[in-house]
C-alpha positions in Angstrom: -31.9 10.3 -43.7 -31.6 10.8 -39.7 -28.3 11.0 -38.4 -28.7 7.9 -36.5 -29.4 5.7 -39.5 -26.1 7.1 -41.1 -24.6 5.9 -38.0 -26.2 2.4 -38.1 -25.6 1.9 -41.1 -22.0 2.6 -41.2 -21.8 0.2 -38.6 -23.1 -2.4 -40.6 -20.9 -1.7 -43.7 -17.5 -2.2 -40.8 -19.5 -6.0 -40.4 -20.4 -6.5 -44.5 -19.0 -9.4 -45.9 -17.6 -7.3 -48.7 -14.1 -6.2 -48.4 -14.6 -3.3 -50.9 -16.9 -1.9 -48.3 -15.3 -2.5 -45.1 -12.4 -0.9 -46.6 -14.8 2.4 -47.4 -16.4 2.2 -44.3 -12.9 2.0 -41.9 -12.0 5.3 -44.1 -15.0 6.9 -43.3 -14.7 5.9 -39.4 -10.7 6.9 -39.6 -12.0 10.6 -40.8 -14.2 11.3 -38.2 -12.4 14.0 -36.0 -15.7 15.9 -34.3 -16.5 15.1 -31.2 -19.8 15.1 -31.8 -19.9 12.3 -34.4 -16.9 10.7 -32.5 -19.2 10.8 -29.5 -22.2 9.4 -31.8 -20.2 6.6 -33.0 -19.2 5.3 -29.8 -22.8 5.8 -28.7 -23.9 3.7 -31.5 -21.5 1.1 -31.1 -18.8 1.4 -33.7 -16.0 -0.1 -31.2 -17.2 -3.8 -31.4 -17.2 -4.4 -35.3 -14.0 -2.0 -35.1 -12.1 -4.4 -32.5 -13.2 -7.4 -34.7 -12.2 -5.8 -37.7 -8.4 -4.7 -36.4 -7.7 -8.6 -36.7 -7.6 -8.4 -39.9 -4.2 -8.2 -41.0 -4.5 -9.4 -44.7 -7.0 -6.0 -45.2 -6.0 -2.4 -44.9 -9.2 -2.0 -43.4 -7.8 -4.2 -40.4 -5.0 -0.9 -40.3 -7.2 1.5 -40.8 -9.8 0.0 -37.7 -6.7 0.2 -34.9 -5.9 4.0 -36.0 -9.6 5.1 -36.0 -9.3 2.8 -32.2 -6.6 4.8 -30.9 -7.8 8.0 -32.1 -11.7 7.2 -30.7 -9.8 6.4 -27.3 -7.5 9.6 -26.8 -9.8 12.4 -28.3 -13.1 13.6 -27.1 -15.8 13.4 -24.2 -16.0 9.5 -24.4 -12.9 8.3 -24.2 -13.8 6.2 -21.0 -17.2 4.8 -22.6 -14.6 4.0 -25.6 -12.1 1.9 -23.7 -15.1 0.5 -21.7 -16.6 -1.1 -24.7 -12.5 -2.2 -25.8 -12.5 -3.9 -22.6 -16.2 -5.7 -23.5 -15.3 -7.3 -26.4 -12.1 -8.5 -25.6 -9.7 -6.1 -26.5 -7.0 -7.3 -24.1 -6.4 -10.1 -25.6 -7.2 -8.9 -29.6 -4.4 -6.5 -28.9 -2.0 -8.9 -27.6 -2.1 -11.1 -30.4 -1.6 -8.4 -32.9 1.4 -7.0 -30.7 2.9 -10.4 -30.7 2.1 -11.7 -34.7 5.0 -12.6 -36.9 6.7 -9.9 -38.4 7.9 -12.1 -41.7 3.8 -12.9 -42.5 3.0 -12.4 -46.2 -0.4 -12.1 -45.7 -0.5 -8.4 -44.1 -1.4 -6.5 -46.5 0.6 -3.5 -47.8 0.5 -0.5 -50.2 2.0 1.4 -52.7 3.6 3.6 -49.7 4.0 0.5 -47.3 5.8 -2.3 -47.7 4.1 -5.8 -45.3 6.9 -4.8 -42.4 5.9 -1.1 -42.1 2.7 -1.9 -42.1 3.6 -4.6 -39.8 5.4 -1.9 -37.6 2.1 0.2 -37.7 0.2 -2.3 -36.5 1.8 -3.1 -33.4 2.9 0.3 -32.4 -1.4 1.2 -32.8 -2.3 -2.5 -31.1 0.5 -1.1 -27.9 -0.7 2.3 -27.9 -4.2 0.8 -27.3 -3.0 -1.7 -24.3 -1.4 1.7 -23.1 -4.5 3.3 -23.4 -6.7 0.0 -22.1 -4.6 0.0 -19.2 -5.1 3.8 -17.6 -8.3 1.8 -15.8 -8.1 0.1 -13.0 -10.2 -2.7 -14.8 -7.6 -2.7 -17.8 -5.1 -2.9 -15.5 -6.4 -5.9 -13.5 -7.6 -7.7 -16.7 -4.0 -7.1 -18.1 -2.1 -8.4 -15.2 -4.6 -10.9 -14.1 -4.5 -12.7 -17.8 -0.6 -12.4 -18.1 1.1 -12.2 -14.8 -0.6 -15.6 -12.6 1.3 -16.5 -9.3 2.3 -19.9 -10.2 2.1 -20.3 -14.1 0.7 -23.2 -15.7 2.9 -25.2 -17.0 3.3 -26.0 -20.9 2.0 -29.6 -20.7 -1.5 -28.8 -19.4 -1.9 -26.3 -22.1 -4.6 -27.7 -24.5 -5.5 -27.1 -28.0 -2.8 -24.7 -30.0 -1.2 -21.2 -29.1 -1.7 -20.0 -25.6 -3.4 -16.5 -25.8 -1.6 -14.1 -27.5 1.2 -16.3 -28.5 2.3 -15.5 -31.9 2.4 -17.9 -35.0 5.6 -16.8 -36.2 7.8 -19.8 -37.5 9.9 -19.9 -34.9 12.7 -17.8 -35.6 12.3 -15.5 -33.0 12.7 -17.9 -30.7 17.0 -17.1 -30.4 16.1 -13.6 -29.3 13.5 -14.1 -26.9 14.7 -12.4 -23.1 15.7 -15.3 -20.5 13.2 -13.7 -18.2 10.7 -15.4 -20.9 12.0 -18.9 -21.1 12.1 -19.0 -17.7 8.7 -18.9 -17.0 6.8 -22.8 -18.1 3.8 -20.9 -19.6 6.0 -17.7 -21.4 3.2 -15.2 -20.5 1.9 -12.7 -22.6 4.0 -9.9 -20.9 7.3 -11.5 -20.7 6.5 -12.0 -24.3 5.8 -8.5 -24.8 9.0 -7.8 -22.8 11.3 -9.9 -24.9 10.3 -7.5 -28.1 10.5 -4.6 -26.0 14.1 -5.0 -25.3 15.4 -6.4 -28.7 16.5 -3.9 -30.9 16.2 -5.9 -33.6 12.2 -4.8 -33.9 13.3 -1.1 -34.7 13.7 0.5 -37.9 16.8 0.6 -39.8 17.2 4.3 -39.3 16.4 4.5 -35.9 19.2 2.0 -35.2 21.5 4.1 -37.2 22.5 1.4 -39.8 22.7 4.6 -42.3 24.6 6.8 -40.0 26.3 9.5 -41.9 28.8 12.7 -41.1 25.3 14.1 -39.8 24.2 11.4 -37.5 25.1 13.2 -34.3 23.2 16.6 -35.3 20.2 13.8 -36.0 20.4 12.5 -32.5 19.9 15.8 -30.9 16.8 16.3 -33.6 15.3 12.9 -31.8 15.9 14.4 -28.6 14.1 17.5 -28.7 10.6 16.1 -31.1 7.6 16.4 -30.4 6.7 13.1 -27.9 3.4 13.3 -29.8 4.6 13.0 -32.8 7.8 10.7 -32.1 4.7 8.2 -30.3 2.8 8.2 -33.9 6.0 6.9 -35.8 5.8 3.0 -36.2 9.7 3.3 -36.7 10.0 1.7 -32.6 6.9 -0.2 -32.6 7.4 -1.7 -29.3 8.0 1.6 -27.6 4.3 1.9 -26.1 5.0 -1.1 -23.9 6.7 1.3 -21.5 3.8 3.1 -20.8 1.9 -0.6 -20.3 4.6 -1.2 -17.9 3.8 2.1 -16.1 0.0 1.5 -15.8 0.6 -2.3 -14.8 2.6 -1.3 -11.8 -0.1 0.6 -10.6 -1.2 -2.9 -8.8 0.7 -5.0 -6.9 0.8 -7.9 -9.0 2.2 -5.3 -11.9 5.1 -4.6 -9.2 5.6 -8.1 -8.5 6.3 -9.1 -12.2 8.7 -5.9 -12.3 11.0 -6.5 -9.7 10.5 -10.3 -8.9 14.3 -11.9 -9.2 14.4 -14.4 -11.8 17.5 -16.9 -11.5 19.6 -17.3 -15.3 21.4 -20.6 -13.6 23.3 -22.1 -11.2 26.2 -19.8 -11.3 24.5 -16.3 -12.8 23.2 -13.6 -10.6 19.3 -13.5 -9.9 18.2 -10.6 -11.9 14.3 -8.5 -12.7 12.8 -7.0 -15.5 13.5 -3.4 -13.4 16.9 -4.4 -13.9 16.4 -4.9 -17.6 14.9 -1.8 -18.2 16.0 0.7 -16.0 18.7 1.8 -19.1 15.9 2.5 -21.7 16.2 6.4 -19.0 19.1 7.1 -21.4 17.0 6.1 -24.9 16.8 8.2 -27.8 12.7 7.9 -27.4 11.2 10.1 -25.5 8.2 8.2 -25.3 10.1 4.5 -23.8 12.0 7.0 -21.2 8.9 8.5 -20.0 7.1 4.8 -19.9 10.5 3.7 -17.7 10.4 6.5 -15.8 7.0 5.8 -14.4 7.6 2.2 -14.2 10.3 3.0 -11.3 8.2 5.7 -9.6 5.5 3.4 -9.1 7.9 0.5 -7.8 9.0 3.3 -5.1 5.6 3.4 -3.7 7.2 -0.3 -2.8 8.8 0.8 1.2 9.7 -2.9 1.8 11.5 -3.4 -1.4 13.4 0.4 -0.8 17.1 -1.3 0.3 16.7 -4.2 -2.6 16.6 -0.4 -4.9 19.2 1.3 -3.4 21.6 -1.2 -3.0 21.0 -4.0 -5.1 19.5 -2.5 -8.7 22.1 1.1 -7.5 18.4 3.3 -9.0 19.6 5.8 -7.5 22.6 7.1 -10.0 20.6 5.8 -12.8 17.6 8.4 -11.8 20.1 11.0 -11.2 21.7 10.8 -14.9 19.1 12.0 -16.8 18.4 15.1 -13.8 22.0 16.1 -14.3 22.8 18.6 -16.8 26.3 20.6 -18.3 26.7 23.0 -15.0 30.5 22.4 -13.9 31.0 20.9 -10.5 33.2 21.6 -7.8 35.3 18.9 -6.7 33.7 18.8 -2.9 30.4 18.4 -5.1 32.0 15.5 -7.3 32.6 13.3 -4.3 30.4 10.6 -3.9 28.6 11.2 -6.9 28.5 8.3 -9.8 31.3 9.8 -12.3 28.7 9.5 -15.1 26.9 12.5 -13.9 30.0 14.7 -14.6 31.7 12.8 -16.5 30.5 14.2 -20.0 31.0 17.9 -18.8 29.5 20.5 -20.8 28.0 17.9 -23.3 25.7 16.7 -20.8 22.4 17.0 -21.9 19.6 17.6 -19.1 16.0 15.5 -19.9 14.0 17.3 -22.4 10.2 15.8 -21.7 8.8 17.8 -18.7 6.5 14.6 -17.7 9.6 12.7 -17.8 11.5 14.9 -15.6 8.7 15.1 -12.7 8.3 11.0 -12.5 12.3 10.9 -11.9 11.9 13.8 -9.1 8.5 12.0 -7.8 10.5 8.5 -7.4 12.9 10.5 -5.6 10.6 12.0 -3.3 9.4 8.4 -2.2 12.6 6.7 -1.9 13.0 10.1 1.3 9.9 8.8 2.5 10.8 4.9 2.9 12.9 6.0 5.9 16.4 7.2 7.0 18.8 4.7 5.7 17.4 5.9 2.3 17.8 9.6 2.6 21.6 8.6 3.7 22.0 7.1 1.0 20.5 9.6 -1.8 22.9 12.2 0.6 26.0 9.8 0.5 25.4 10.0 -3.4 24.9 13.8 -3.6 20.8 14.1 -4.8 21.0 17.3 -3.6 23.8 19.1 -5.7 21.9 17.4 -8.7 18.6 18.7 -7.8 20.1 22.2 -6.6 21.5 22.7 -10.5 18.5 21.2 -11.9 16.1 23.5 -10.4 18.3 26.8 -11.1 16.7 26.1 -14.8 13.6 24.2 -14.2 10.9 26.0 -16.0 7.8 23.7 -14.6 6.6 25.5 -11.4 5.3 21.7 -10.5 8.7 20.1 -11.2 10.3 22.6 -8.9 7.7 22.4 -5.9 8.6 18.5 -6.2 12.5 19.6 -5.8 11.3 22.0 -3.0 10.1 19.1 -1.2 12.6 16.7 -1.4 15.2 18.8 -0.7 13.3 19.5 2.7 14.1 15.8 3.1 17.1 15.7 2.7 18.2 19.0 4.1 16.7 18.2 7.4 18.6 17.0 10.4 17.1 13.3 11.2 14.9 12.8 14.2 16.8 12.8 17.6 20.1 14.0 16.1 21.8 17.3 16.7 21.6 20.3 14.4 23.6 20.2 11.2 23.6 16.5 11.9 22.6 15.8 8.2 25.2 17.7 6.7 27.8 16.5 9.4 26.8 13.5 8.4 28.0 13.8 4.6 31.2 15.8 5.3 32.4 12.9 7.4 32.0 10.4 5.5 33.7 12.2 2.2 35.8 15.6 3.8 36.1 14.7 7.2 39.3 12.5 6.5 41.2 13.5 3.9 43.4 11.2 4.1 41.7 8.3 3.0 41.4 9.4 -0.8 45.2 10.2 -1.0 46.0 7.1 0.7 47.8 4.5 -2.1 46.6 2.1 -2.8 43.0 3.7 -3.5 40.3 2.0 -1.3 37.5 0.6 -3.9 34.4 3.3 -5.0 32.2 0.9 -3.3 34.2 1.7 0.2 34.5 5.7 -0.8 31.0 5.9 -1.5 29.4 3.6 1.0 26.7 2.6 -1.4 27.3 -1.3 -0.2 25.5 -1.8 3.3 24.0 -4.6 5.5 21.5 -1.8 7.2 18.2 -3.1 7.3 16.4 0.2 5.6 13.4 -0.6 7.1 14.6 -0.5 10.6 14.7 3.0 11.0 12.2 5.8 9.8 
């Protein structure tokens, strides 16, 4: 038998109408680690009856087809004819729907090792890690955002016939902790959906929220902190936390960015707020693999020059990039002012970011807050970047991480077009040494008037 047939007819066996046999078959696909054969497979066209098969949640084959998917789509010389032919048959919106199903459905099937909400949990982490995978394309991307993310969202009324795509059929109990920036929109789209879960802890396992902390739970943290991303990104125990990395590859377009930082009003009397906003606090996570996702996510809405003062001074990103930078080095106390008191605060205990990738978006998104014009690189010198990227790259082992830090502090190092030499530093010692007497003075003037982070400058009036 040719090694085509054995192909073919594997295929077939994923599409047989016997269970018995699609469950062989999705073991046999799931096996399959040589490229070679991987590479066969996909050339043979083992991704459509695959996608179809993941949609089956009463089977384990249904399991079994989104791990062989996410394995076919991040190992081997095909990955991009892989998410191609994802992309073809829908996958979009199959993964969607399996990201958003009801947790509480007794018909997902389970084993002897997995009870219905692990395998649950496995499910969606696989079905997110494939929408993260989908969405490295610029056609996943656009199909993504174009499907979830319309300018002016239909409302509820003139949607006929049942769910809207990917809208789960839960029973409704979920409904209490869905994120305001959901019910705010009249259609709910998929990715506010997707948001909601993202930010409600209430998806995570038991023991990652720490309901069985112990005397050891602290020497566990720093376990968490120092995995494997790899392997931490395999666990279903977070099975949301691929959607950062969605988030990241949707804000590679502009309509990504616009769903990010677009204000949505919480009523009459609350402050406007975005999903940047919402998120920006997953940086100090326990998962590796949702700080990484964040990170990018606020790189790529840097890129953003108009929307550079809304960052500074209205969402304050700067201080919450800094924090994870920051690491145990004692600063002096010329070095302390203007700086956020959580980036000293914790002393010796601070713990720098572990994930290289992690640590070189942060640096990057500084890098392009310099380069949205001189009212910015005030500001990151008001708040003293530069004594937090001075320690941090006395111990940065990447050689790429540290050419980044090379050339921002060239930024902000520099004396400012048409100013005088030393201007730049001149410029800080004012505003924090040159008068004393203004932090002895009683009673203490307000952090936002020590600081200066507060300003009507218009940050795109001067470059």
């Amino acid at each position: 038998m040719s090694g085509e047939s054995v192909y073919k007819d594997l295929i077939e066996f994923l599409q047989s109408d016997r269970a018995d046999l699609r469950l062989a078959a999705s073991q046999a696909v799931l096996g399959v680690t040589d490229r070679n054969a991987m590479e066969s497979l996909i050339k043979y066209g083992v991704i459509k009856p695959l996608c179809k098969l993941a949609s089956r949640s009463n089977e384990i084959a249904g399991t079994n087809a989104l791990a062989s998917l996410v394995y076919l789509s991040s190992h081997g010389t095909s990955i991009n004819q892989c998410i191609e032919d994802m992309l073809d048959c829908g996958g979009i919106s199959r993964m969607t729907e399996v990201a958003l199903s009801n947790p509480h459905d007794k018909t997902i099937a389970s084993t002897k090792e997995d009870t219905a909400i692990d395998t649950w949990r496995k499910r969606v982490n696989f079905a997110l890690a494939l929408l993260a995978n989908m969405t490295r394309t610029e056609r996943g991307t656009i199909d993504l955002c174009g499907r979830s993310m319309p300018d002016e969202a239909l409302p509820s009324s003139q949607i006929k016939g049942g769910h809207e795509e990917g809208q789960h059929d839960g029973d409704g109990d979920e409904s209490n902790n869905i994120n305001p920036l959901s019910t705010s929109l009249p259609s709910r789209p998929t990715m506010s959906l997707l948001l909601s879960r993202f930010v409600d802890g209430s998806y995570i396992s038991d023991t990652v929220n720490g309901e069985d902390d112990g005397e050891d739970s602290d020497e566990e943290d720093a376990k968490t902190q120092i995995q494997d991303i790899e392997t931490i990104s395999a666990k279903p125990d977070d099975p949301y936390q691929h959607f950062a990395a969605v988030l990241m590859n949707a804000t590679q377009v502009q309509q990504g960015r616009k769903f990010v930082m677009k204000l949505t009003s919480q009523g009459s009397n609350a402050k406007s707020t975005s999903v940047l906003e919402h998120i920006v606090n997953e940086l100090r996570s326990l998962n590796p693999v949702r700080r990484r996702g964040v990170a990018g996510t606020i790189k790529n809405c840097c890129f953003e020059k108009d929307s550079s003062w809304w960052l500074i001074n209205e969402v304050n990103i700067i201080p919450k990039i800094l924090y994870p930078l920051a690491g145990p080095e004692e600063l002096e106390v010329d070095e302390k002012r203007g700086m956020d008191p959580d980036l000293w605060l914790e002393g010796p205990d601070k713990v720098r970011e572990s994930d290289q990738v992690t640590r070189l978006l942060l640096v990057e998104a500084i890098l392009l807050l310099c380069a949205t014009g001189r009212r910015s690189r005030e500001s990151l010198r008001l708040q003293k970047t530069y004594t937090i990227l001075k320690f941090m790259d006395m111990v940065e082992e990447s050689e790429e991480i540290s050419e980044r830090i090379n050339e921002t502090v060239q930024f902000l190092r520099r004396d400012e077009e048409g100013t005088e030499e030393g201007s730049s530093d001149k410029f800080v010692d004012e505003a924090y040494g040159g008068n004393n007497e203004k932090f002895l003075a009683l009673p203490a003037p307000s952090a936002a008037k020590q600081i200066g982070a507060k300003t009507d400058d218009d940050y795109d009036d001067v470059d």
